[in-house]
Every structure is written in structure tokens, then in C-alpha cells.
C-alpha positions in Angstrom: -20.6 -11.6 -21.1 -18.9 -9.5 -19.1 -16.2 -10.6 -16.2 -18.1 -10.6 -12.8 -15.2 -9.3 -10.6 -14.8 -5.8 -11.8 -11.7 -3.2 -10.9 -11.7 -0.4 -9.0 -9.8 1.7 -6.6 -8.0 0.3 -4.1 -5.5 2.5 -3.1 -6.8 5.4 -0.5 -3.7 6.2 1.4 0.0 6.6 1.1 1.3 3.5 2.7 -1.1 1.3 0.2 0.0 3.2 -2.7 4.1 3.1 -1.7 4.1 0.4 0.9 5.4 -2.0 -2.2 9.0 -0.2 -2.0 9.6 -2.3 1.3 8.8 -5.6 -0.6 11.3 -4.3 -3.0 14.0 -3.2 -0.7 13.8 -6.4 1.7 13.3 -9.1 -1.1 15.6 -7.6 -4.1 18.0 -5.5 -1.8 18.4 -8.1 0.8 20.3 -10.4 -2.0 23.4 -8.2 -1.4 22.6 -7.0 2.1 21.2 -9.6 4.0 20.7 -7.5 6.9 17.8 -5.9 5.5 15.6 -8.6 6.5 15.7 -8.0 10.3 13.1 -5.0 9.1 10.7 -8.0 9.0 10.6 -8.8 12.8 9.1 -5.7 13.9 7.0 -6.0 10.6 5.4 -9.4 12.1 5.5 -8.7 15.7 3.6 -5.4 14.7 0.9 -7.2 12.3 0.5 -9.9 15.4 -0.1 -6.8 18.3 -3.2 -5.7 15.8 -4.7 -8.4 14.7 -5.6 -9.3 18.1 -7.4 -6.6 18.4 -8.5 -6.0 14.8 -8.2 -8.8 12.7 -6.7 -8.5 9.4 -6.6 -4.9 9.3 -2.8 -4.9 8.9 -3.5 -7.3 5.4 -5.8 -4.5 3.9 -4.1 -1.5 5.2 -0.3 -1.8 6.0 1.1 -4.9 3.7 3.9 -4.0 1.8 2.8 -7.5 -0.5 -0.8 -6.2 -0.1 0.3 -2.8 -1.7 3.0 -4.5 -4.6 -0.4 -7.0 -5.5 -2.7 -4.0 -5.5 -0.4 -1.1 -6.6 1.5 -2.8 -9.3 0.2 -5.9 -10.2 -3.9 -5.5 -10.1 -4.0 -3.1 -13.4 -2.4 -5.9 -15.6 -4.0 -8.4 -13.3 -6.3 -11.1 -14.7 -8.7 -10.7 -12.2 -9.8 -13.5 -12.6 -12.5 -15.7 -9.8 -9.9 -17.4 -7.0 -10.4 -21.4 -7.4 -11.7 -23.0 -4.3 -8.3 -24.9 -4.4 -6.8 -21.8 -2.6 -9.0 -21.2 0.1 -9.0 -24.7 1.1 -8.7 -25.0 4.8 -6.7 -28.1 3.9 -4.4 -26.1 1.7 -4.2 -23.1 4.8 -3.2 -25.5 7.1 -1.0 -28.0 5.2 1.0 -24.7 4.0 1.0 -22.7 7.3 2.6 -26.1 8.6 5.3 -26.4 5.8 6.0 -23.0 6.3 6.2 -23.0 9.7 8.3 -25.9 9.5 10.9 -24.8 7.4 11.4 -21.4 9.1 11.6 -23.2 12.7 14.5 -25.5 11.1 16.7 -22.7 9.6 16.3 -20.2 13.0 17.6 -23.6 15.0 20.3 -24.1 12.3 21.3 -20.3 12.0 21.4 -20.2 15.9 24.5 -22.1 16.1 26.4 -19.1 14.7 25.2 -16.8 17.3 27.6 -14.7 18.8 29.6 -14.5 15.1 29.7 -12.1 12.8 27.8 -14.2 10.5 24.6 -14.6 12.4 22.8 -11.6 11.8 23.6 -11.5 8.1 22.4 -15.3 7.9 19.3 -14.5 10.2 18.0 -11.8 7.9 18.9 -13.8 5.1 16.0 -16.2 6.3 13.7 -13.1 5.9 14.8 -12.1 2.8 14.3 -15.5 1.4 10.6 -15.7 2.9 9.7 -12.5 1.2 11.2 -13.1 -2.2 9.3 -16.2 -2.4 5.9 -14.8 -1.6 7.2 -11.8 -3.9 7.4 -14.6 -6.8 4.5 -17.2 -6.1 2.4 -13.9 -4.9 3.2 -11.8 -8.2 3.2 -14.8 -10.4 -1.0 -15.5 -9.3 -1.4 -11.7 -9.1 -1.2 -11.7 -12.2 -2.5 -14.8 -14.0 -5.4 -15.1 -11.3 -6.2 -12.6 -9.0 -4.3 -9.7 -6.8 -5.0 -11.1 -3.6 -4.6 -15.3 -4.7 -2.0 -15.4 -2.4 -3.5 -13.3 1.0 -6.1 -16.8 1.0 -3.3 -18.9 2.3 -0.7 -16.5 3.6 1.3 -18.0 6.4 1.1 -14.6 8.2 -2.5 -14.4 7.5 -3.3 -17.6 9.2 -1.1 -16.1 12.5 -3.6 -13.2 12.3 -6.4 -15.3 12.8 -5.2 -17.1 15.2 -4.0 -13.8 16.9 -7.8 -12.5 16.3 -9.7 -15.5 17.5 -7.5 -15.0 20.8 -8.6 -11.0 21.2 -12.3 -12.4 20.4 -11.9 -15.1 22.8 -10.7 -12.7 25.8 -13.1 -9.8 25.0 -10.8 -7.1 23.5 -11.3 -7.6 19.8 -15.4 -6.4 20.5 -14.7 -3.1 21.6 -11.7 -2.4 18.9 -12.4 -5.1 16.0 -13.8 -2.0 13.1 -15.8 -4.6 10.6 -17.9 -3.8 7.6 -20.9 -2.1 8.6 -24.3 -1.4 6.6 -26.1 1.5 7.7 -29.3 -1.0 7.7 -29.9 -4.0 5.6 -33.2 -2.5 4.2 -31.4 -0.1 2.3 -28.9 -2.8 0.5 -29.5 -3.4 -3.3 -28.7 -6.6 -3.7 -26.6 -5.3 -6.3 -23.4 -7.4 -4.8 -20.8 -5.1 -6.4 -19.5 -5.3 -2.7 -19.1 -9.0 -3.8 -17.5 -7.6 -7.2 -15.1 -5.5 -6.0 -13.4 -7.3 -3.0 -10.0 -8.1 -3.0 -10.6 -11.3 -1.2 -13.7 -12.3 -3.2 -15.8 -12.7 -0.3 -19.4 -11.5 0.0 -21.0 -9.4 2.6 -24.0 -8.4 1.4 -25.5 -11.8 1.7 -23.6 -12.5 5.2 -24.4 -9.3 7.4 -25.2 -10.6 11.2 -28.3 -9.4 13.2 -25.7 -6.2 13.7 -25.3 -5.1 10.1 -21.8 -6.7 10.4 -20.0 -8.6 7.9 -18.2 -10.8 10.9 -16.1 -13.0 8.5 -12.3 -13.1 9.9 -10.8 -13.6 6.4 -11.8 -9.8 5.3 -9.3 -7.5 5.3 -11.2 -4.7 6.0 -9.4 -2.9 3.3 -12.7 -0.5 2.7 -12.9 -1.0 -1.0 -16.6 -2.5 -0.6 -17.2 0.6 1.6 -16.1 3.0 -1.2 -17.5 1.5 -3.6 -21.4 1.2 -2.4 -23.9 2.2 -4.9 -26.4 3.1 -2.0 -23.4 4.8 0.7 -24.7 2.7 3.7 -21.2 0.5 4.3 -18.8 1.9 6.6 -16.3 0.4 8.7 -16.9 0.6 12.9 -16.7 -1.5 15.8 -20.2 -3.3 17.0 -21.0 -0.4 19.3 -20.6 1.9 16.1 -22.9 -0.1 14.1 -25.4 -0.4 17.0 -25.6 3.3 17.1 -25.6 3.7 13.3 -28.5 1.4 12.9 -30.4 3.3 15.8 -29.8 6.7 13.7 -30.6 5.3 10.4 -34.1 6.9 8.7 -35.7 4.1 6.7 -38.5 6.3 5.3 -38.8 4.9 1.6 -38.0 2.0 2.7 -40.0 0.9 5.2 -42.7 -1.1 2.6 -39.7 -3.1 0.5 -40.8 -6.7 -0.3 -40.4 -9.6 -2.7 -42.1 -9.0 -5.6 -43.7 -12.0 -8.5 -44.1 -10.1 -11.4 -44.0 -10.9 -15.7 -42.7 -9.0 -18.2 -46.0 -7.6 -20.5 -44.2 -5.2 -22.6 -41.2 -4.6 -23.8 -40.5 -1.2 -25.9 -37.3 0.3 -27.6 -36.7 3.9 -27.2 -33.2 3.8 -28.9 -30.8 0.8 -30.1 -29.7 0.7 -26.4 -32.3 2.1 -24.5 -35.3 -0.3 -23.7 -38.4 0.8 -21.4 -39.2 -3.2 -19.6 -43.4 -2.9 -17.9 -43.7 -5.8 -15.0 -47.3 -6.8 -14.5 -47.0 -7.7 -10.6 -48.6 -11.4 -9.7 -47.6 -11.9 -6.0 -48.9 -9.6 -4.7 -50.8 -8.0 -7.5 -50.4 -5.1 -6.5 -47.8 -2.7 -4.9 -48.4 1.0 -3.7 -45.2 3.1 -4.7 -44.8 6.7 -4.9 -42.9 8.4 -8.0 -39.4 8.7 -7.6 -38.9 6.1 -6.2 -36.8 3.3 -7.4 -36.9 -0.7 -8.0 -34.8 -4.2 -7.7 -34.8 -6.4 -10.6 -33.1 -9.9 -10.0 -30.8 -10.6 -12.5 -29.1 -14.2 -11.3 -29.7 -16.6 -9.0 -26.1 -17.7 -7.7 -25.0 -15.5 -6.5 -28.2 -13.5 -6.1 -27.9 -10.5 -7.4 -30.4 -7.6 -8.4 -30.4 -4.6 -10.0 -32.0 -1.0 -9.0 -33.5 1.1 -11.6 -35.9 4.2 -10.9 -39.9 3.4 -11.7 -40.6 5.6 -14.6 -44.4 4.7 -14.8 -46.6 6.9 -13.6 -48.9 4.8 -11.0 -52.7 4.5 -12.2 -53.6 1.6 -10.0 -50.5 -0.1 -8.5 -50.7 -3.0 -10.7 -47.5 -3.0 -12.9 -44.9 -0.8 -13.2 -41.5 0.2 -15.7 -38.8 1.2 -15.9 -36.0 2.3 -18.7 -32.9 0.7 -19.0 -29.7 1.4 -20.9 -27.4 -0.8 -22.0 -24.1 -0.5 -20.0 -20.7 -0.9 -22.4 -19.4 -4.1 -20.5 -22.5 -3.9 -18.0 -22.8 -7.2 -15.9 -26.6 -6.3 -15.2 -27.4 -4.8 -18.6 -25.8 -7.6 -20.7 -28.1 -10.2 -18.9 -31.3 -8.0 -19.0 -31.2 -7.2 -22.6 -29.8 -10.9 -23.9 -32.1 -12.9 -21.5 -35.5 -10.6 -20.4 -38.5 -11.5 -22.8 -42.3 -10.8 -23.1 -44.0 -13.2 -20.6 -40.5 -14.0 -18.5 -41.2 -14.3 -15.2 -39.2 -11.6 -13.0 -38.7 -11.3 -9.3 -38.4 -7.8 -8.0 -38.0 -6.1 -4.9 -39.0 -3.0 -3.6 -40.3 0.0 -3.7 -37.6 1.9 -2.4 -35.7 5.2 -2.2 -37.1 8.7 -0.9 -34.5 11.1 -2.6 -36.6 11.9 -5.5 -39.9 11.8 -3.9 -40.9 15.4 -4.2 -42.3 17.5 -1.0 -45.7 18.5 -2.6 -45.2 21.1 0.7 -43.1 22.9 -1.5 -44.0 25.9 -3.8 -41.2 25.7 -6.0 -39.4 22.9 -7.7 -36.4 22.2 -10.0 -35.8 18.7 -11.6 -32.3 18.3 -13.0 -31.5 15.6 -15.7 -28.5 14.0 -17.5 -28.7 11.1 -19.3 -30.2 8.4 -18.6 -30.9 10.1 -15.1 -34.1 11.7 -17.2 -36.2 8.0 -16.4 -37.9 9.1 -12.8 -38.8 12.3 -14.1 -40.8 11.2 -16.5 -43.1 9.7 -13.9 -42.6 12.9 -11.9 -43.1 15.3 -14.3 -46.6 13.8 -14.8 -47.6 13.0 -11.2 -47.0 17.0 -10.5 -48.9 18.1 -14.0 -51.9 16.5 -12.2 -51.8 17.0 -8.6 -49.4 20.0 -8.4 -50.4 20.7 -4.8 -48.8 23.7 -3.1 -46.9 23.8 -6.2 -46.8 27.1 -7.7 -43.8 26.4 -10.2 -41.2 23.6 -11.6 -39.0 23.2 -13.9 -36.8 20.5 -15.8 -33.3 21.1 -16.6 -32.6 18.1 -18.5 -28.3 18.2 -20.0 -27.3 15.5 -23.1 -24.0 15.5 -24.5 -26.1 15.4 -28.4 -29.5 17.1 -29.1 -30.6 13.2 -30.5 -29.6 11.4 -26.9 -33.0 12.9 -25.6 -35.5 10.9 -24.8 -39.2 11.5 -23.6 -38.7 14.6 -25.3 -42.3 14.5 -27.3 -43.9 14.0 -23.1 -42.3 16.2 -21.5 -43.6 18.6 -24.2 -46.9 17.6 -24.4 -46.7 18.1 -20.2 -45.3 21.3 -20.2 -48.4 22.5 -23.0 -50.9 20.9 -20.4 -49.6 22.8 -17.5 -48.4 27.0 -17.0 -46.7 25.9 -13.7 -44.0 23.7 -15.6 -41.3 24.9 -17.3 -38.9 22.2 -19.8 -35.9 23.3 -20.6 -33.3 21.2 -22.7 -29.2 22.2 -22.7 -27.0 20.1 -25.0 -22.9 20.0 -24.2 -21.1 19.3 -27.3 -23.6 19.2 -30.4 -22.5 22.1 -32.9 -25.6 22.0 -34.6 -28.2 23.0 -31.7 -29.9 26.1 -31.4 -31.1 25.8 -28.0 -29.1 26.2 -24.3 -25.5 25.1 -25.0 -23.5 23.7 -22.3 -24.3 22.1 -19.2 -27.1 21.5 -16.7 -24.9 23.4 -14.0 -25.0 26.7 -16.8 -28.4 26.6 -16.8 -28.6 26.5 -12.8 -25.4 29.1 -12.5 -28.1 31.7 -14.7 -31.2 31.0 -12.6 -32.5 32.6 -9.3 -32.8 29.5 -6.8 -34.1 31.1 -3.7 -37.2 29.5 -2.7 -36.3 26.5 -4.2 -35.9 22.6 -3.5 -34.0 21.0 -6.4 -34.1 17.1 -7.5 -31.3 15.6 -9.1 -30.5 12.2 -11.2 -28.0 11.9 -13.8 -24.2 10.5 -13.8 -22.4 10.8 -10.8 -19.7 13.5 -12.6 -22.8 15.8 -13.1 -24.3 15.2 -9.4 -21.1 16.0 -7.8 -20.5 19.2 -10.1 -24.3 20.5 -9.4 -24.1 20.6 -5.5 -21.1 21.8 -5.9 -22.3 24.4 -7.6 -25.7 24.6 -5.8 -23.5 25.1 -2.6 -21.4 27.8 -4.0 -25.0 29.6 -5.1 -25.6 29.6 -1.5 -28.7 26.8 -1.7 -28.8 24.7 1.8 -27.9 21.1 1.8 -31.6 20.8 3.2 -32.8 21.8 -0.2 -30.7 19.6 -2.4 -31.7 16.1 -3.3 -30.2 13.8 -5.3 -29.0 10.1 -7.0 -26.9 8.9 -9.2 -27.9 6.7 -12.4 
């Protein structure tokens, strides 16, 4: 089974990646120059000033521990879930008071020296001590837990909420306060890698407020659940921002997502890791969806969690639909669909959803690019424009595979393309000696062709999505032309 929390980038600017030098200098250096601790004070009366108005930004953004945990420590990290023990409020508080405590005694005993030359060495001393112990305790359960163990019941933490509930409380945390923000809720997979990803190990996607905010005061609005969105609709912006973001966002595709009863009636390998699952729907029995479009399939319960594949059924008569799956290397989703999913298991599902592939039958000319397993929506497509090509006039399929045997469909889309003179299937393979056909990859293909007139479709890995508009755009092809996901 593979580990639920899952790594990823967290380091997006300069002070995240180097901020850890400070720890360093104040915690290590401080043991032979004391005086380096007074770099601290401005440190917490800075962190203080912004959390009133922003929260924890300063813990996702500025920390010089955040960046050591995150930087250093999180690619040897265990990674491992956060127990409960550690976000007890009763641990917070008990700590923040020990803490508190202890620093209040040794300011009133150090503040007998003042006015000698010892006082400034023994007052940064008091820093330096502070910060080599969260270095140690912090590192130590960065490492044999989780980065961020230690930001759950960080003295200075608990100061920043208090700061924040006092800019909330007088009105100036609403108009500054940046939060995590989804574009709309209707678009949200239910995927919960937001969940999977976040330092703290909290979970927005099932706690957004009427707003589209995740308004929980313990995120550090560190934007790795923002980067890391499957679907692109998080951001981070104040409540007027979201507001306005919400009032701009076009739900077309989306508009007709619901819960969906359905049981698996068929189950059929394509390859050893390729499986094509058909749901028979049962409440409601049936569901209107267009080709191209894609569908949720829960996977777990607790935490709810779904996952989005494209429909790659062609719909007779909105009754049941499929889709093909492959099996991820260390795929959370994957792992559970092809260990636990039988013949005659009942499956909720959600959806339909997704407009990017649904193709403008407006159009006169169409271009389908595929890589991998990104061929699966096409194959509904492919046939849905064999028999009502509309305005249609021509389309083609580009469909890219690092080996001439990873193809799959193959014998369909040639049987479509002999059924209809307006289609065109064309295969290219990357790295297989042996093929005689197009070598190379789906962009080649695209670089040789004349696009004017047309819209293109895309679905494959992310790597070849990025690479085509980038080469679409360099071809001179409008953004307005250029559709696409990523499988």
C-alpha cells in the first residue's frame, strides 16, 4: 500500500530554500558568539506585526526552522502521518506555558546584569539556547515523523494565532489575511492530494467556507496545496479576491456534477497494468454526459477521497459508463482500485465533469493529440465524431508511445479511421528501434503539419502537454485554439 502523505516541492522562493543558514548561524554560531541571538528579536517582533494581519504566513514563507525542516530535512524525512498527541490543544497550551515560563525567568534573571558588559552576550545567549533546542527536538521529528511535527506546537506559532485572532477580531486581518482559495468548489476532485501534500497535514478540500476559503488559522499558507492542484483552481487571496474569483469562474462542464450509485458490470484487461472498469449507474440510472468529459470514482471513505479518470465509453443511452485505468508505480488511487474493485462492487461516483476535451462540432478542422495513457477519451471521441462529424470536414489523431507495444485501442482506432475519409490516425513511437512508422514525438509530428484552421485537443503526461503548447505557440496557433489536460 502506498504512504498516503506524498512529497513534493516545497521550496518556491529564495528565502525557503536558504532561510535554514540563519537557524545555523544563530543556533551553532551563537555557541561561541552569543551575541548572535539578538538577530532573533526583530525576527519575532517581525513574525508578530504579520500575523495580525495574515496569520501564519511568516511560518510558511519566512521561517528560517520552516526552511531547515523543508530544505534539509523533508527529502530524508519519514513523512510519516503527525499523531494526534502533537496537535493537542492540551499539549499547545501546556508547552506555550512551559515555554513561556522559562524565557520570562531567565530575561528577569539576565536583567540584573544590565548595564554590564555581560548582559547582551547573556541576553542573546537566551536566544541562542531557544533556537538550538527547537533546532534539535524540531530536526529530530523532522526526520523520524514528519517536517513540520514541530510548527503543530511551536511556542511562536501559538503567538501568531493569538496575534491573528486579534487582527480578525479588530477587522484588519479581512481585508489582508490571503487564505487558500478554490476557484469554485464544483470544480474540486475530491482527489485530496491537497490533503497529501500539506506540510501541516490539514485538509482543505473538505473544509472550504461558503467563500471557497479554507479559513483554518493553523495553515501556513505556504502554497504547496496551491501548486500542487490536479484541477489549477486553488490560489491564495484575501476574501474580496475569492469573491471576485468565484464571480468570474465559468462552470460550463460542470454545472450537472452529482453523486452517482453505480456497480461494477465488467471488468476487462487491456495490458498487465491497464484495466478498462464499465459502471452500470443505479441512482440515478441514468446520467447524460458528453465525450470528453471526465469522471470521480471514490476510492476511501475516511478521508473521502475520489479519483478523476476520463469516460472512455462512447454514450448509447446514458446508462453505464468506463473508463481505463493504469496502474500507477506507488499510486495511492491505483493500488486500491486494482487490489479492491470487483465485478458486482458497488461504486459511488461523481460527475460528469470537465469541458476541455469536449470538442466544438462548430469546428471544421480537428487535431486530437495522445500520449500514453492520455489516449482513453479519445477513444470515445474518435467514435462520437466518426458518427456525427457535424461541420467537421477533417481530424486527426496524433497519438506518441515511448514503444510501438504500449498502444492501446490501436485495432479501433483503425477500424474508425477505415469507416470514415474525414479521420486521419497517425501513430509516432519515441524510443523503439524496431518501428517503421513516425519516430519521435507527438510535438514532430505537429512541428511537420500545417495547423491553420485548426482547434487541437490534448491529453497525455503533463511533460508532453507543456512541450506541445509550447510548441503550438511558437507555430503561431492562438491560445483560443489549444485545449488540453493532463493524465
Amino acid at each position: 500500500m502506498s504512504a498516503f502523505y506524498i512529497k513534493t516541492n516545497r521550496i518556491f522562493t529564495p528565502i525557503r530554500k536558504y532561510g535554514w543558514t540563519f537557524t545555523l548561524l544563530v543556533a551553532i554560531g551563537g555557541i561561541w558568539f552569543p551575541k548572535l541571538g539578538l538577530l532573533v528579536i526583530p525576527v519575532i517582533v517581525s513574525l508578530l506585526l504579520l500575523s495580525f494581519f495574515k496569520g501564519r504566513y511568516w511560518c510558511g514563507n519566512f521561517c528560517a526552522h520552516g526552511s531547515l525542516f523543508d530544505s534539509l530535512l523533508y527529502p530524508i524525512s519519514q513523512n510519516r502521518k503527525i499523531p494526534s498527541f502533537f496537535k493537542s490543544k492540551y499539549l499547545i497550551g501546556a508547552f506555550f506555558i512551559w515555554f513561556s515560563f522559562n524565557l520570562i525567568r531567565k530575561f528577569i534573571k539576565v536583567s540584573a546584569l544590565f548595564g554590564s558588559m555581560a548582559f547582551w552576550d547573556k541576553l542573546g545567549f537566551i536566544f541562542v539556547a531557544s533556537y538550538l533546542m527547537v533546532t534539535i527536538i524540531g530536526g529530530l521529528l523532522s526526520l523520524f515523523v514528519s517536517p513540520r511535527t514541530w510548527c503543530n506546537f511551536c511556542p511562536m506559532g501559538s503567538l501568531q494565532r493569538l496575534s491573528y485572532k486579534l487582527g480578525k477580531l479588530i477587522g484588519v486581518a479581512k481585508k489582508f489575511d490571503e487564505k487558500v482559495t478554490a476557484a469554485t468548489t464544483e470544480m474540486c476532485h475530491t482527489c485530496g492530494k491537497c490533503a497529501r501534500v500539506c506540510p501541516m497535514q490539514l485538509t482543505p478540500y473538505q473544509e472550504f467556507s461558503d467563500k471557497n476559503q479554507f479559513d483554518s488559522d493553523i495553515c501556513i499558507r505556504c502554497s504547496t496545496c496551491v501548486e500542487n492542484c490536479p484541477a489549477g483552481i486553488l490560489s491564495l487571496g484575501t476574501e474580496e479576491e475569492a469573491i471576485k474569483i468565484k464571480e468570474n469562474t465559468d462552470i460550463t462542464g460542470y454545472e450537472n456534477r452529482q453523486k452517482i450509485t453505480a456497480v461494477i458490470e465488467k471488468i476487462t484487461p487491456i495490458k498487465d497494468d491497464i484495466i478498462e472498469y464499465t459502471f452500470k449507474f443505479r441512482s440515478p440510472e441514468k446520467v447524460d454526459y458528453n465525450e470528453g468529459q471526465f469522471i470521480l470514482v471514490k476510492i476511501q471513505d475516511e478521508p473521502e477521497m475520489y479519483r478523476a479518470y476520463s469516460i472512455s465509453s462512447y454514450n448509447t443511452d446514458s446508462t453505464r459508463l468506463s473508463v481505463t485505468i493504469k496502474k500507477m508505480e506507488n499510486g495511492y488511487g491505483t493500488n486500491i482500485i486494482f487490489d479492491q474493485f470487483k465485478e458486482g462492487k458497488k461504486v459511488e461516483l461523481e460527475g460528469p465533469m470537465g469541458k476541455e476535451l469536449v470538442i466544438d462540432k462548430s469546428a471544421e478542422k480537428v487535431i486530437l493529440v495522445a500520449g500514453g495513457i492520455g489516449i482513453t477519451p479519445f477513444k470515445a471521441i474518435v467514435k462520437d465524431l466518426v458518427k456525427h462529424s457535424g461541420n467537421l470536414k477533417d481530424f486527426k489523431l496524433i497519438y506518441g508511445a515511448n514503444y510501438a507495444n504500449e498502444f492501446i485501442y490501436d485495432d479501433e482506432f483503425k477500424k474508425l479511421q477505415s469507416e470514415s475519409d474525414k479521420f486521419d490516425y497517425i501513430k509516432v513511437v519515441a524510443f523503439d528501434e524496431n518501428w517503421k512508422g513516425k519516430k519521435g514525438f507527438v510535438t514532430d509530428v505537429m512541428k511537420d503539419m500545417n495547423l491553420q484552421g485548426y482547434k487541437i485537443y490534448m491529453c497525455g503526461p503533463k511533460p508532453m502537454t507543456d512541450a506541445s503548447v509550447k510548441v503550438l505557440k511558437n507555430m503561431n496557433v492562438s491560445e483560443d485554439k489549444i485545449y488540453y489536460e493532463s493524465a
